[in-house]
C-alpha positions in Angstrom: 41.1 15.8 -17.6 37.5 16.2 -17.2 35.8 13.0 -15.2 32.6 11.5 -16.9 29.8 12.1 -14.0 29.1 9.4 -11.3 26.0 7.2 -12.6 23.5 7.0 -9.4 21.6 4.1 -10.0 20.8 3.0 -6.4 17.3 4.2 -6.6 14.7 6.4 -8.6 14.9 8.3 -4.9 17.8 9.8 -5.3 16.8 12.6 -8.6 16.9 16.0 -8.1 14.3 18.2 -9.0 14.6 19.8 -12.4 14.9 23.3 -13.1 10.9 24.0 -14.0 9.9 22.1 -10.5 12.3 24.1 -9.2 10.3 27.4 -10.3 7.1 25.8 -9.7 8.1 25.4 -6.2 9.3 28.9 -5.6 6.3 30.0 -6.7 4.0 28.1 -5.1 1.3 29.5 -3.1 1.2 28.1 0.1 -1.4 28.2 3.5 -1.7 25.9 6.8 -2.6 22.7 5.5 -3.6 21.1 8.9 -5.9 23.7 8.7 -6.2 22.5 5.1 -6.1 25.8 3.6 -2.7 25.4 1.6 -4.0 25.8 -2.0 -1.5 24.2 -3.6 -1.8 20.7 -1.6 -5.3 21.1 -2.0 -5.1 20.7 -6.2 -2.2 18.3 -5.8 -4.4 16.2 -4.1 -7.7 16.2 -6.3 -5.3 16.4 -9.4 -3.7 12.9 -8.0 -7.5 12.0 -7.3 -8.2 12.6 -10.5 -5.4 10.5 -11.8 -5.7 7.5 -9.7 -9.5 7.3 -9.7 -10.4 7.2 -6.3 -12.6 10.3 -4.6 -10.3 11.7 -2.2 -6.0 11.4 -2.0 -4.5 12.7 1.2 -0.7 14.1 0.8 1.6 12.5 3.1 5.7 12.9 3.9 6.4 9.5 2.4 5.2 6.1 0.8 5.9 4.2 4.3 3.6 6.8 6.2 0.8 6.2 3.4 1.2 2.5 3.4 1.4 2.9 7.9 -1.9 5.0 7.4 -3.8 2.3 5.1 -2.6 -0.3 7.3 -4.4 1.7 10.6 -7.4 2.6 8.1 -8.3 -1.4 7.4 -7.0 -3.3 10.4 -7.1 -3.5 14.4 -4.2 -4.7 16.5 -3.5 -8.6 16.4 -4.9 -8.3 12.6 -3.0 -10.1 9.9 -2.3 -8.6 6.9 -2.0 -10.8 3.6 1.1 -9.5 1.7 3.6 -10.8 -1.9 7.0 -12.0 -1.2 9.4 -9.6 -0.6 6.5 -6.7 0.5 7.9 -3.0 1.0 5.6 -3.0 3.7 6.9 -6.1 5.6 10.1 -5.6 4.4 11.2 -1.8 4.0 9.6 -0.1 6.6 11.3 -0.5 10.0 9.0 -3.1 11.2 5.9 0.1 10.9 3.4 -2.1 10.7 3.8 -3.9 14.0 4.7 -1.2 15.8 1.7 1.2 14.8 -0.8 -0.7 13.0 -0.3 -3.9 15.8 -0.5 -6.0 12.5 1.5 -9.5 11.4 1.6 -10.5 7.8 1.2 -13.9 6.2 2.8 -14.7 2.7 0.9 -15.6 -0.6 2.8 -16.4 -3.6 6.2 -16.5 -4.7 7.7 -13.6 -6.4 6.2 -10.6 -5.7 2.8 -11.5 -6.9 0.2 -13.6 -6.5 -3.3 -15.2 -7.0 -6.8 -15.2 -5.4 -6.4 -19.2 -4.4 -3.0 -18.1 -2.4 -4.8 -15.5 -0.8 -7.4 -18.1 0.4 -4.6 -20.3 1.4 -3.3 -17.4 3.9 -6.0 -16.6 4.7 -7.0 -18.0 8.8 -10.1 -19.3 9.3 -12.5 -17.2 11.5 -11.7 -18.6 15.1 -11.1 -16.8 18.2 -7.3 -18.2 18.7 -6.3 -17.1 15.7 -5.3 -13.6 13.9 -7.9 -11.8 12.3 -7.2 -11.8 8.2 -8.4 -8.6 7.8 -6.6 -6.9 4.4 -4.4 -7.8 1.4 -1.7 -5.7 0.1 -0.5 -6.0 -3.4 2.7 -3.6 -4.8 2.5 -2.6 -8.2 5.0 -2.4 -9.5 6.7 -4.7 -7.3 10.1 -3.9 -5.8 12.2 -6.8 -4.9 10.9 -8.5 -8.0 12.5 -6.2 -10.1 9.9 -3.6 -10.9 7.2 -6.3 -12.2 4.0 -5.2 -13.2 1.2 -7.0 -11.1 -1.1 -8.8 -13.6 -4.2 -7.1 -13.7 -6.5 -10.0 -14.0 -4.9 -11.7 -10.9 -5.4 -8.0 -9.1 -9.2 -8.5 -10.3 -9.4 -11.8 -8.8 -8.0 -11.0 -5.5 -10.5 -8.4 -5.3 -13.4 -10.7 -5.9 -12.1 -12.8 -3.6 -11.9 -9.9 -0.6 -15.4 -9.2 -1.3 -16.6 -12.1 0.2 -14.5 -12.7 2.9 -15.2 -9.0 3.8 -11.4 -8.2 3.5 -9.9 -4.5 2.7 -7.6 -4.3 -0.5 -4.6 -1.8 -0.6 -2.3 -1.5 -3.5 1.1 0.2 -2.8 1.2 1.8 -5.6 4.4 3.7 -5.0 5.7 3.1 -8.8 2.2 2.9 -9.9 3.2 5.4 -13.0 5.6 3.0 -14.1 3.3 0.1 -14.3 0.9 2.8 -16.5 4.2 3.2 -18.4 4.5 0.0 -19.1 1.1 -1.5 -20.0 -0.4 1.6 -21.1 -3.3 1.1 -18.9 -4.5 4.4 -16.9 -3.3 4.9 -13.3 -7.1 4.8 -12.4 -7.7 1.5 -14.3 -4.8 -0.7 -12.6 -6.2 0.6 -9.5 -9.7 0.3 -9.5 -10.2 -2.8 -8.0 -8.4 -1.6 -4.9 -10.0 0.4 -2.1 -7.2 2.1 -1.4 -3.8 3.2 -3.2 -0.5 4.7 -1.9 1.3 6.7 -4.7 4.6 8.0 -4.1 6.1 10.9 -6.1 9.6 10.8 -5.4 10.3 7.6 -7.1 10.1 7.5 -11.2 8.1 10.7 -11.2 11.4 12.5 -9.5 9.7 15.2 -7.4 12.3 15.5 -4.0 9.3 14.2 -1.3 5.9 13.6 -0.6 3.3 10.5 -1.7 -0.5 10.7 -1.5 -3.1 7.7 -0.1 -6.1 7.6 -1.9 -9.7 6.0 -1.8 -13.1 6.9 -0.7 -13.5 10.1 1.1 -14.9 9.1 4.4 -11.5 6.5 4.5 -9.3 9.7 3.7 -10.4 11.6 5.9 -9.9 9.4 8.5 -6.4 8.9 7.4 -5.8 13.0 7.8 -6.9 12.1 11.5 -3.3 9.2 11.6 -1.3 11.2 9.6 -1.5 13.7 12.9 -1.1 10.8 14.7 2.4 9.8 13.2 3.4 13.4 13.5 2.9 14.3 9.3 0.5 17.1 9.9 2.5 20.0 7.3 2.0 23.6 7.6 3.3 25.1 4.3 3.8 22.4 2.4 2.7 24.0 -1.0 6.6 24.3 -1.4 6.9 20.8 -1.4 3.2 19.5 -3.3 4.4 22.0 -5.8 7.3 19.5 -6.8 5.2 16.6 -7.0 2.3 18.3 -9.1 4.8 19.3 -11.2 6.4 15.7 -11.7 2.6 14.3 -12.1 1.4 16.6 -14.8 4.7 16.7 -16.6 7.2 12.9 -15.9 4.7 10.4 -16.0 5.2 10.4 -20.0 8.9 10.0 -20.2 9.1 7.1 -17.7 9.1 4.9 -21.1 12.7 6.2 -21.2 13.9 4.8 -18.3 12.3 1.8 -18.9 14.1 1.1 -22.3 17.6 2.3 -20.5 16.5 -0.3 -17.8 16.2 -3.0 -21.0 19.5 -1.9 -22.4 21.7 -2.4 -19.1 19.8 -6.1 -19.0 20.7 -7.0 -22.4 24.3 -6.3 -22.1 24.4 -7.5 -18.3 23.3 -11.0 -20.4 26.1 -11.4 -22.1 28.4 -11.8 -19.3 28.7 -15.8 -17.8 29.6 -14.0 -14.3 26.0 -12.9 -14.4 22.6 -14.6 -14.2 19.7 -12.4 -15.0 16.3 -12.7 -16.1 15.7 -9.9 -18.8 12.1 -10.6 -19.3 11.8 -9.7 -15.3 13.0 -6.5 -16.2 9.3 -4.7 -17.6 10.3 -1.3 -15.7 12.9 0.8 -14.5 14.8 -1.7 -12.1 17.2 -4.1 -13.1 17.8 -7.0 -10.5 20.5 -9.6 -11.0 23.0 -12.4 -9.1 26.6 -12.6 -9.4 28.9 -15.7 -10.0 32.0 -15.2 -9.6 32.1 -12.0 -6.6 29.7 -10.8 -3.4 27.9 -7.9 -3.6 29.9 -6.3 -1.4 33.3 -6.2 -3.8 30.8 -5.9 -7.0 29.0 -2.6 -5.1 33.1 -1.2 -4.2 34.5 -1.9 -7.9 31.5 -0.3 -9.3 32.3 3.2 -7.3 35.7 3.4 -8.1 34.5 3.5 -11.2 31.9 6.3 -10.9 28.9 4.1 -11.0 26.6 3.3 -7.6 24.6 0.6 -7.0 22.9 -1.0 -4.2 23.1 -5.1 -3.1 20.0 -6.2 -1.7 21.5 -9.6 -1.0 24.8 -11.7 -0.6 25.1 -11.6 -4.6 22.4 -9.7 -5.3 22.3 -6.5 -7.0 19.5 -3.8 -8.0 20.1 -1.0 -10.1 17.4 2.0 -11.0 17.2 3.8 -14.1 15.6 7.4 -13.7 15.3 10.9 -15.1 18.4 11.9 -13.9 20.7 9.4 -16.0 20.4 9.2 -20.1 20.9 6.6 -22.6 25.0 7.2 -22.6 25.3 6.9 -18.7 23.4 3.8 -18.4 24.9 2.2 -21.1 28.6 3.4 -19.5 27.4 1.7 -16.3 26.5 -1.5 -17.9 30.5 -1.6 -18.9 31.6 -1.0 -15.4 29.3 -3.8 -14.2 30.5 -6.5 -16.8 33.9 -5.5 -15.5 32.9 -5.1 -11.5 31.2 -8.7 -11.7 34.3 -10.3 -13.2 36.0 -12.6 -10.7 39.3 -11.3 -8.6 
């Protein structure tokens, strides 16, 4: 008997490029880009430019080395860094900022997101004996909230705010095309306010690497000089932006998809009373709920012997991502298997 194929809902990271990226990739032309003369970084770069609005976009291994770069473009060490609950930044990234940038973050908000007047209420005054506020980071969408959209409006405000306290803003933008997706604003609209935007392509877009930071030229250029630094200087990486131009010209449109295949696990995760989930949190492509009546652990286990992964990001907590790889059928097979994984032993 033939077995159904395992459902990989851990993360949007884990796709594999598609036949046509595949090509495009093979066929890229390539140079030495720390020379920059790799053609095909080189339009993968103004194209994401383009997209995001800003003047320049850098290409980087990952969204962690963008978001260490931005932190190392706006701050100084002993600098504190104004972040949402549950930041990939603070959270996700090996304890980066503190270890390169030098920088401490202070909470604003609950959630995920957050408002100008919580800004202003992390924000230290300006003494000597205290740590420099010098940026706010916003993620949009926002991870450990489920793949929330940040508000626009609140995005606006915290920019206004930053502009007269003289503070940088930096949007980690990593699923950026999913809050697009979603609202059906522009890229370059839901980041304008922001003077600089990581953008990562091998999330929703499902290219296999690579992420871009982005803002004014004179900034991004001085971010080519730290991604030396932290060792990301690429020689023929055409191979590689060949992937992610090919996921930004041609994924960006079906990331609706996964977004209603996101919806449809929720609404039948909702019917079980071993579950508690919010399905208006769920305004993307990750779906992020709490168990009753088992830990994560045994849920996570049940699930795989059934031939769906997921990932716990807490005790009971569990996050699943829809993505290009997994269709209607699969993710409404792996909504089964979780009603029957969260049921109690």
């Amino acid at each position: 008997m033939t077995r159904e194929p395992v459902v990989d809902l851990r993360s949007d990271t884990v796709t594999r490029p598609t036949a046509a990226m595949r090509r495009a990739m093979a066929d890229a032309a390539v140079g030495d880009d720390v020379f920059g003369e790799d053609p095909t970084v080189r339009a993968l770069e103004g194209r994401a430019a383009e997209v995001l609005g800003k003047a320049a976009a850098l290409f980087v291994a990952s969204g962690t080395m963008a978001n260490q770069i931005a932190l190392l473009c706006h701050t100084r060490p002993g600098d504190e860094v104004v972040v949402g609950e549950g930041a990939h930044v603070a959270w996700y990234e090996s304890g980066a900022g503190a270890a390169w940038a030098g920088v401490q973050f202070a909470v604003a908000g609950r959630g995920g997101t957050f408002d100008a007047s919580d800004v202003e209420a992390a924000t230290k005054p300006n003494a000597y004996y205290l740590p420099r506020t010098s940026l706010v980071a916003v993620e949009n969408t926002h991870n450990r909230a489920g793949g929330r959209v940040f508000p626009a409006d609140a995005i606006a405000r915290i920019a206004a705010f930053c502009r007269t306290r003289g503070l940088g803003l930096h949007m980690d933008g990593a699923r950026i095309w999913n809050a697009a997706a979603a609202t059906g604003s522009s890229e370059a609209a839901l980041v304008a306010d922001a003077d600089t935007v990581s953008a990562c392509f091998s999330k929703g877009l499902g290219a296999p690497v690579g992420s871009v930071i982005a803002g004014p030229r004179e900034v991004v250029e001085r971010a080519r000089r730290f991604r030396k630094m932290l060792g990301g200087g690429m020689r023929q990486a055409g191979v590689i932006a060949a992937g992610a131009l090919h996921a930004l010209d041609h994924h960006r449109a079906r990331l609706r998809d996964d977004h209603a295949n996101a919806a449809a696990i929720a609404a039948t995760l909702a019917t079980s009373e071993h579950v508690e989930i919010d399905r208006t949190s769920v305004e993307t492509n990750i779906v992020i709920f709490d168990l009753r009546s088992v830990d994560g652990e045994t849920f996570v286990a049940r699930a795989a012997e059934q031939g769906v992964l997921a990932h716990a990001i807490g005790p009971r907590r569990i996050r699943l991502v829809t993505h290009l790889d997994v269709d209607r059928a699969m993710c409404e097979r792996a909504a089964e298997v979780a009603l029957r994984a969260a049921l109690p032993s």
